[in-house]
C-alpha atoms as a printed R data frame, in Angstrom:
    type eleno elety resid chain resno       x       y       z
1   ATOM     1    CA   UNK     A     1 -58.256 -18.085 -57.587
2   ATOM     2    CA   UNK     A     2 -59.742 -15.465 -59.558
3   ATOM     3    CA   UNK     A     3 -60.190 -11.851 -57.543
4   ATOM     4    CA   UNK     A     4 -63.249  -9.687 -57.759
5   ATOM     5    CA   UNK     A     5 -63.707  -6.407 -57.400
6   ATOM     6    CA   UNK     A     6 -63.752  -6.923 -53.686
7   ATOM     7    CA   UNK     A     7 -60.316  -6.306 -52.101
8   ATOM     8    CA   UNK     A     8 -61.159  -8.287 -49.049
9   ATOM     9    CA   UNK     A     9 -60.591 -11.278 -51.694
10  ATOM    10    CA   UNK     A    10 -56.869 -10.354 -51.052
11  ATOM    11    CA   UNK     A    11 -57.018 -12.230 -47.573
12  ATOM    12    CA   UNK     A    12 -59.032 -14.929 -48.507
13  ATOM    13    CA   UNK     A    13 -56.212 -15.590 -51.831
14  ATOM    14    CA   UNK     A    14 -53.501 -15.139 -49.585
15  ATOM    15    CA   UNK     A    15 -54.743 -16.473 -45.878
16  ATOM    16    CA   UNK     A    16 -57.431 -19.279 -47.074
17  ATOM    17    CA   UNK     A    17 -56.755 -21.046 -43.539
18  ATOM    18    CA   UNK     A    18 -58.625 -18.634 -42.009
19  ATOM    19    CA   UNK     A    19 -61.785 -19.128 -39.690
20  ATOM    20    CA   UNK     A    20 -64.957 -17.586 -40.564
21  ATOM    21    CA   UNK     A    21 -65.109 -15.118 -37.667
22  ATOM    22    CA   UNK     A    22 -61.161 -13.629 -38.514
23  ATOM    23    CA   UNK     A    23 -62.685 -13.441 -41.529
24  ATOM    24    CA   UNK     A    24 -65.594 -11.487 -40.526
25  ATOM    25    CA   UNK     A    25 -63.145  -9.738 -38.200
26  ATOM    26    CA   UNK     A    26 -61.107  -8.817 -41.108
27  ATOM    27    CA   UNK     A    27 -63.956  -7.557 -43.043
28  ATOM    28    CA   UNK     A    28 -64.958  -5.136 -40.300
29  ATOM    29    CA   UNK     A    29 -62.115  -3.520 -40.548
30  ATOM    30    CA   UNK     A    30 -62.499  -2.015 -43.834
31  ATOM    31    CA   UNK     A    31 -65.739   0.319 -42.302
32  ATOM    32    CA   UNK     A    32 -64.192   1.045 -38.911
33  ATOM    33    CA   UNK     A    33 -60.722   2.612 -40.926
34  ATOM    34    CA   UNK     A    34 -63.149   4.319 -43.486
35  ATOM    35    CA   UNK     A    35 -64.925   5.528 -40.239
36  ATOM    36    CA   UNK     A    36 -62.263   7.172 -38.082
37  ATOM    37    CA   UNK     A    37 -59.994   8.199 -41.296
38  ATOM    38    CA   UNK     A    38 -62.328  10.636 -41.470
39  ATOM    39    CA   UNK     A    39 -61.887  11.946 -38.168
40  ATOM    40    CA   UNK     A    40 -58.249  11.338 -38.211
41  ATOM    41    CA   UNK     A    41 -55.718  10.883 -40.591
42  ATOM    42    CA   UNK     A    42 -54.691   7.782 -39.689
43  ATOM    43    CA   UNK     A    43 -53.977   6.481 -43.329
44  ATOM    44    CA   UNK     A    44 -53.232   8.686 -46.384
45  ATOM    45    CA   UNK     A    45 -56.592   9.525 -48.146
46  ATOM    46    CA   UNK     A    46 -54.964   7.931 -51.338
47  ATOM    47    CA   UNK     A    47 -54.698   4.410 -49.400
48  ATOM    48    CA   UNK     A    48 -57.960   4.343 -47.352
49  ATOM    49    CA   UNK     A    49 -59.249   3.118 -50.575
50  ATOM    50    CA   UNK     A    50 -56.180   0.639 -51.163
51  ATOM    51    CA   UNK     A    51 -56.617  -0.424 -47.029
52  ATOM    52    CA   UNK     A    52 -56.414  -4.599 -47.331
53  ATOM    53    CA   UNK     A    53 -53.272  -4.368 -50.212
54  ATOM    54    CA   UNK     A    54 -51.370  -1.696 -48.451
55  ATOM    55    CA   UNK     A    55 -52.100  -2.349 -44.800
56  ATOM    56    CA   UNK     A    56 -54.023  -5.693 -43.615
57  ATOM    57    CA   UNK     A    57 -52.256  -7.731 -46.281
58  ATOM    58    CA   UNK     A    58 -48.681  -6.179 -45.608
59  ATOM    59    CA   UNK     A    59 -49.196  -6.420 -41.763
60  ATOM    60    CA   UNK     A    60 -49.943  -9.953 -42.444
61  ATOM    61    CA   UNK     A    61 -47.098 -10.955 -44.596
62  ATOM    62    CA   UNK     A    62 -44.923 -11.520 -41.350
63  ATOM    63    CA   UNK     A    63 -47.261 -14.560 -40.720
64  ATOM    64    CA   UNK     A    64 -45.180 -15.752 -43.347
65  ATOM    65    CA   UNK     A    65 -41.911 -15.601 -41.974
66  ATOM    66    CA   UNK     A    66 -43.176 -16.009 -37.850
67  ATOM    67    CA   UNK     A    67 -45.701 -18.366 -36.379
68  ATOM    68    CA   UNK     A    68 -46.254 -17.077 -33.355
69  ATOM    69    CA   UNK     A    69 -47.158 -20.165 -30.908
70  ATOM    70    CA   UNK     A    70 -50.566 -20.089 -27.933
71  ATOM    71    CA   UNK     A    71 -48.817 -17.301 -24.938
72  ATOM    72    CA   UNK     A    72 -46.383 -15.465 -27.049
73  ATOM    73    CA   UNK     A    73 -46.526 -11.866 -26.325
74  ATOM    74    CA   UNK     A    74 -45.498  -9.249 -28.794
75  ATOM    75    CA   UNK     A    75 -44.864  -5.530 -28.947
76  ATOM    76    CA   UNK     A    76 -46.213  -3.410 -31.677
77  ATOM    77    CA   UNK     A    77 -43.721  -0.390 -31.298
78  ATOM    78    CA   UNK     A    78 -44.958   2.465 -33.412
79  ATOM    79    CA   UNK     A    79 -48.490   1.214 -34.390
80  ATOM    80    CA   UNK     A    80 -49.740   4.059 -35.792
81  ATOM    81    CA   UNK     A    81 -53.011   3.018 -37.086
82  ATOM    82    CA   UNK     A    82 -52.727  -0.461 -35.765
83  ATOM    83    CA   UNK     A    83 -50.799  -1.752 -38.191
84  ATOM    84    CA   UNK     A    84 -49.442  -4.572 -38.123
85  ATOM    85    CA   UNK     A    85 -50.526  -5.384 -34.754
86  ATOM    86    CA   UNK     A    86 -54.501  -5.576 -34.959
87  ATOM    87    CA   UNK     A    87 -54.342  -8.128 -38.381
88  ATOM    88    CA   UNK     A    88 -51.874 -10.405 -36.656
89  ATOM    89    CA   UNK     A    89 -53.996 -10.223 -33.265
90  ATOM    90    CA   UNK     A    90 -56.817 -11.485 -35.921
91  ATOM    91    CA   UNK     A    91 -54.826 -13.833 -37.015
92  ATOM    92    CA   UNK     A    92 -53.533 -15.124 -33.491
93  ATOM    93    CA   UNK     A    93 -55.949 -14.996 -31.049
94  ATOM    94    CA   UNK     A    94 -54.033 -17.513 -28.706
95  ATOM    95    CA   UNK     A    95 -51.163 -14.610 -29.063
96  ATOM    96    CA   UNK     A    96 -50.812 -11.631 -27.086
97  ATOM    97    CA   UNK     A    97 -50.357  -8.657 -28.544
98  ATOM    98    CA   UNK     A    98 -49.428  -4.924 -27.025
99  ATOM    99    CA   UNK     A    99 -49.732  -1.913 -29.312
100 ATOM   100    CA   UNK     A   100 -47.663   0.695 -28.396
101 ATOM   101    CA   UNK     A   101 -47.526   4.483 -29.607
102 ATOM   102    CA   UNK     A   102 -46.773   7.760 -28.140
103 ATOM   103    CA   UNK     A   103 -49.270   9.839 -30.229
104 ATOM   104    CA   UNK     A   104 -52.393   9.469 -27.583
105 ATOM   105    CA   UNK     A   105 -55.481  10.302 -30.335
106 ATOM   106    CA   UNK     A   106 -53.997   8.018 -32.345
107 ATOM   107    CA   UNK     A   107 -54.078   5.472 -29.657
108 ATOM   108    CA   UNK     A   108 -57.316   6.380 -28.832
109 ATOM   109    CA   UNK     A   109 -58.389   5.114 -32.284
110 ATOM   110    CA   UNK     A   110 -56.508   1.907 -31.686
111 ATOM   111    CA   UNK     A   111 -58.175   1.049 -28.693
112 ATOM   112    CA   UNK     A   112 -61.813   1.639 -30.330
113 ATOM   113    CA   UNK     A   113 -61.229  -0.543 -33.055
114 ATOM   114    CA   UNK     A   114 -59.750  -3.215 -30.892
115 ATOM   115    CA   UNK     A   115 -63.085  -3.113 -28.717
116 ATOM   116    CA   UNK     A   116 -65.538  -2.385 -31.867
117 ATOM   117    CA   UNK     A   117 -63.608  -5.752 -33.665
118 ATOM   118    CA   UNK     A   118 -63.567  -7.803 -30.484
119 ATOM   119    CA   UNK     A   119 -60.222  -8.141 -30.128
120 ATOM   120    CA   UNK     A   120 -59.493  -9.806 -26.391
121 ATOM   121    CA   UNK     A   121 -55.796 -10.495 -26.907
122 ATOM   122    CA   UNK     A   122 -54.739  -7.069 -27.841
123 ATOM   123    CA   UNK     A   123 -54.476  -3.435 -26.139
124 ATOM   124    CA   UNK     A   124 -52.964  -0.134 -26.803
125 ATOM   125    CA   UNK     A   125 -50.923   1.006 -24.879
126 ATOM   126    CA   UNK     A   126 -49.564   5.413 -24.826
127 ATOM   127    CA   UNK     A   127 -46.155   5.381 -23.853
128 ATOM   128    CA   UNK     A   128 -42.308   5.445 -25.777
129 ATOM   129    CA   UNK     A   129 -41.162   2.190 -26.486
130 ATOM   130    CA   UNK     A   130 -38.076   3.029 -24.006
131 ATOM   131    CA   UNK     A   131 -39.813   3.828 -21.137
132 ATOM   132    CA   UNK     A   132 -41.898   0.648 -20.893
133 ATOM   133    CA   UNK     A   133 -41.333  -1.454 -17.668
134 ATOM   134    CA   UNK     A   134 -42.445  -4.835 -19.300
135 ATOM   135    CA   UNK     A   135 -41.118  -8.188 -21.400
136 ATOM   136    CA   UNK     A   136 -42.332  -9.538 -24.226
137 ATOM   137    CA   UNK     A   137 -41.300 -12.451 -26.875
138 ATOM   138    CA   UNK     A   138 -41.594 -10.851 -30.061
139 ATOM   139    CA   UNK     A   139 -41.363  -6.936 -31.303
140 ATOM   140    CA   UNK     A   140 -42.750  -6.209 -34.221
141 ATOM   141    CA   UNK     A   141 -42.954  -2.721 -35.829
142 ATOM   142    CA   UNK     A   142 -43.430  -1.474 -39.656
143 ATOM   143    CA   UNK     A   143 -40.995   1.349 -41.508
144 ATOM   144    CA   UNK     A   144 -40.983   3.394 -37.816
145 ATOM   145    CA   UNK     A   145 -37.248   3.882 -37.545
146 ATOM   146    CA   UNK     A   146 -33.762   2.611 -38.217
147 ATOM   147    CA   UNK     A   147 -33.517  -0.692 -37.622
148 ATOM   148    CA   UNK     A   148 -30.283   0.147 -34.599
149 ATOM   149    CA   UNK     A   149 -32.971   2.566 -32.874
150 ATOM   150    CA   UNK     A   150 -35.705  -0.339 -32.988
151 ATOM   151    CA   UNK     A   151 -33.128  -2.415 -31.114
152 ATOM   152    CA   UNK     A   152 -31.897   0.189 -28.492
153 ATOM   153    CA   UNK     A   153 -35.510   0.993 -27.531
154 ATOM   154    CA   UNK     A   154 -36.625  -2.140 -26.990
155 ATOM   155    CA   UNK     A   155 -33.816  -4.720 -25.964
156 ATOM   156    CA   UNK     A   156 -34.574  -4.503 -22.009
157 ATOM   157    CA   UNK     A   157 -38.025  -5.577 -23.204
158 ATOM   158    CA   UNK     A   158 -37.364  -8.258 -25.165
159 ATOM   159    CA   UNK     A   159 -36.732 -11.393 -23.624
160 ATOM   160    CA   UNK     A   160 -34.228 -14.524 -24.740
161 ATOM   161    CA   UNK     A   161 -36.750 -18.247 -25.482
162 ATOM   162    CA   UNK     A   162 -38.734 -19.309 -28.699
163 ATOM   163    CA   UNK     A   163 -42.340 -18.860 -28.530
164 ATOM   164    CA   UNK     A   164 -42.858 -18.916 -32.704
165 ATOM   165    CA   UNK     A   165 -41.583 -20.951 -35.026
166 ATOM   166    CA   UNK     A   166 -38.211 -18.513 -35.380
167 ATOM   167    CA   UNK     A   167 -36.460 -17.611 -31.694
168 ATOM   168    CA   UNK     A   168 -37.379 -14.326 -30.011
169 ATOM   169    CA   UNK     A   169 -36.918 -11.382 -31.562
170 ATOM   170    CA   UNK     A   170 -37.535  -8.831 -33.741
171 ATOM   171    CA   UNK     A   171 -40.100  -9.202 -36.995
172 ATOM   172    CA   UNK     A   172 -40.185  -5.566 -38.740
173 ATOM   173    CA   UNK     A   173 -41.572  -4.128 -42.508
174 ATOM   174    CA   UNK     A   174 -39.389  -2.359 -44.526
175 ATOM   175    CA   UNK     A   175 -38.974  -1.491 -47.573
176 ATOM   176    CA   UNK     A   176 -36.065   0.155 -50.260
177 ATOM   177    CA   UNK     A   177 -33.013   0.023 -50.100
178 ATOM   178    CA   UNK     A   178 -31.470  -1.572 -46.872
179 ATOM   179    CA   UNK     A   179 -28.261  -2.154 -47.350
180 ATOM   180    CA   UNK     A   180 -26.362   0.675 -45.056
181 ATOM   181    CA   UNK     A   181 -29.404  -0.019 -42.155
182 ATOM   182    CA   UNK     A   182 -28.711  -3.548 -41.626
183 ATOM   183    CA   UNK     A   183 -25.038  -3.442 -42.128
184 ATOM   184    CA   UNK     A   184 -24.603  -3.515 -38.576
185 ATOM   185    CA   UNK     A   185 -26.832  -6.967 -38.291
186 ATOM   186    CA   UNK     A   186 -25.625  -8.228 -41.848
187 ATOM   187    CA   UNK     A   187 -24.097 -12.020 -40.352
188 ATOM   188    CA   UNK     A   188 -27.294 -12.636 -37.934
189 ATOM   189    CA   UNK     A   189 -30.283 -10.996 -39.965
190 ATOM   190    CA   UNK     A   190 -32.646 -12.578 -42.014
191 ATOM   191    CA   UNK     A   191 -33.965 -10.559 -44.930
192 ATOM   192    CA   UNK     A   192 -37.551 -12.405 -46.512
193 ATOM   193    CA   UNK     A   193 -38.352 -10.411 -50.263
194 ATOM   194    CA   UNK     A   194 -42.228 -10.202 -50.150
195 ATOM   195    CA   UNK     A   195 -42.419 -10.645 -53.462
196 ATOM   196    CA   UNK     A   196 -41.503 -14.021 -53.088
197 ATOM   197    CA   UNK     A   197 -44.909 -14.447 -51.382
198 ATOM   198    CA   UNK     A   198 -47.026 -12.676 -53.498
199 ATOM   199    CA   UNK     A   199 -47.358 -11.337 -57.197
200 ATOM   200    CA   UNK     A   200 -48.589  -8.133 -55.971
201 ATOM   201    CA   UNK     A   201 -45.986  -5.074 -57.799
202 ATOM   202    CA   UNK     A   202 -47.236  -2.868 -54.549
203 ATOM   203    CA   UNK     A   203 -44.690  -4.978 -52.796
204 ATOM   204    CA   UNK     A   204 -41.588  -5.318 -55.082
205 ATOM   205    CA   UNK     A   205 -39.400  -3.797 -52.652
206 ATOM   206    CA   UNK     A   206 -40.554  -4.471 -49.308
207 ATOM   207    CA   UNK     A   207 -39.544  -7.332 -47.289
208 ATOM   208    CA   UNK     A   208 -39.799  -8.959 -43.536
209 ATOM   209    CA   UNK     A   209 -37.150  -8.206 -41.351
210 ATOM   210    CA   UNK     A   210 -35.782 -10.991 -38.560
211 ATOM   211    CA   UNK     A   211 -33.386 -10.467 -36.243
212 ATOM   212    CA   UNK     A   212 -33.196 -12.979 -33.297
213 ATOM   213    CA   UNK     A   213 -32.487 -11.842 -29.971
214 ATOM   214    CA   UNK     A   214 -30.382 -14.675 -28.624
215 ATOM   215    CA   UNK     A   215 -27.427 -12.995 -30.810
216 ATOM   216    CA   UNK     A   216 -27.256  -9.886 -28.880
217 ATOM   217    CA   UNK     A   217 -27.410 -11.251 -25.819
């Protein structure tokens, strides 16, 4: 497939299974984050531009690793702008999925664009990841700490079962050099080059992250 000019052409190369409404889901996107960046810097003004490579696409490269199945429920800790929680609630809406951040504008924001998109299987939630009394399948998360601090928050939350294609667990983005972060995991985690999945340079160096829970327990 040939790309235009048109970056939304990025999830139609890379997703082509896609209905027509994620994909008119998808394409909202691009004016609601163009809308509130101005209001608040949710994405640096050098990506706003670069939005489906460096966000959308990238939040939906763990699609590629996980399958999450109808009734899984899933915990974006440290959502920031959404991301990657509101493309995979796109792409799952049998899935749901709880967005969680402790910076409240920022959630704010999270919550419009769920509502403005139509988004009935997500919600954003205010709160530390630690301090949430609830369980969930899957957590998912993208470069928002160490990979040991992701675990300690949320391992009360994060309950043993396979509702995805992979057992329960977690599904992060990362990128550089991981060697000394995941030492502590190296015999039970799974570490998926993204550049394996795409021929994209923006993501030579990041990969998807899967560590199941059943091996902590």
């Amino acid at each position: 497939m040939i790309l235009s000019n048109d970056p939304f052409d990025l999830i139609t190369k890379h997703f082509p299974e896609s209905s027509s409404q994620q994909y008119d889901q998808f394409k909202m996107l691009g004016a609601l984050y163009a809308e509130w960046n101005e209001k608040v810097n949710l994405i640096s003004r050098k990506d706003i531009d670069l939005l489906f490579e460096r966000h959308i696409l990238h939040s939906l490269f763990i699609s590629k690793v996980l399958r999450f199945y109808p009734g899984a429920r899933i915990m974006d800790i440290g959502t920031g702008g959404g991301f990657p929680g509101i493309p995979l609630a796109i792409l799952y809406p049998e899935a749901e999925f709880l967005l969680v951040d402790s910076i409240e504008k920022k959630i704010k924001v999270v919550q419009d664009i769920i509502e403005k998109v139509g988004l009935k299987n997500a919600k954003a939630i205010r709160s530390r990841a630690e301090e949430l009394d609830i369980q969930v399948d899957y957590v998912i998360s993208r470069a928002t700490a160490p990979m040991e601090d992701l675990v300690r928050w949320t391992k009360k939350q994060l309950v043993s079962g396979q509702k995805g294609n992979l057992p329960n667990g977690w599904v992060v983005l990362k990128g550089g050099n991981l060697k000394e972060e995941l030492r502590p995991f190296k015999r039970i985690i799974e570490i998926h080059p993204i550049k394996k999945m795409t021929d994209l340079p923006f993501f030579d160096e990041k990969a998807v992250i899967y560590l199941p829970r059943q091996v902590l327990v």
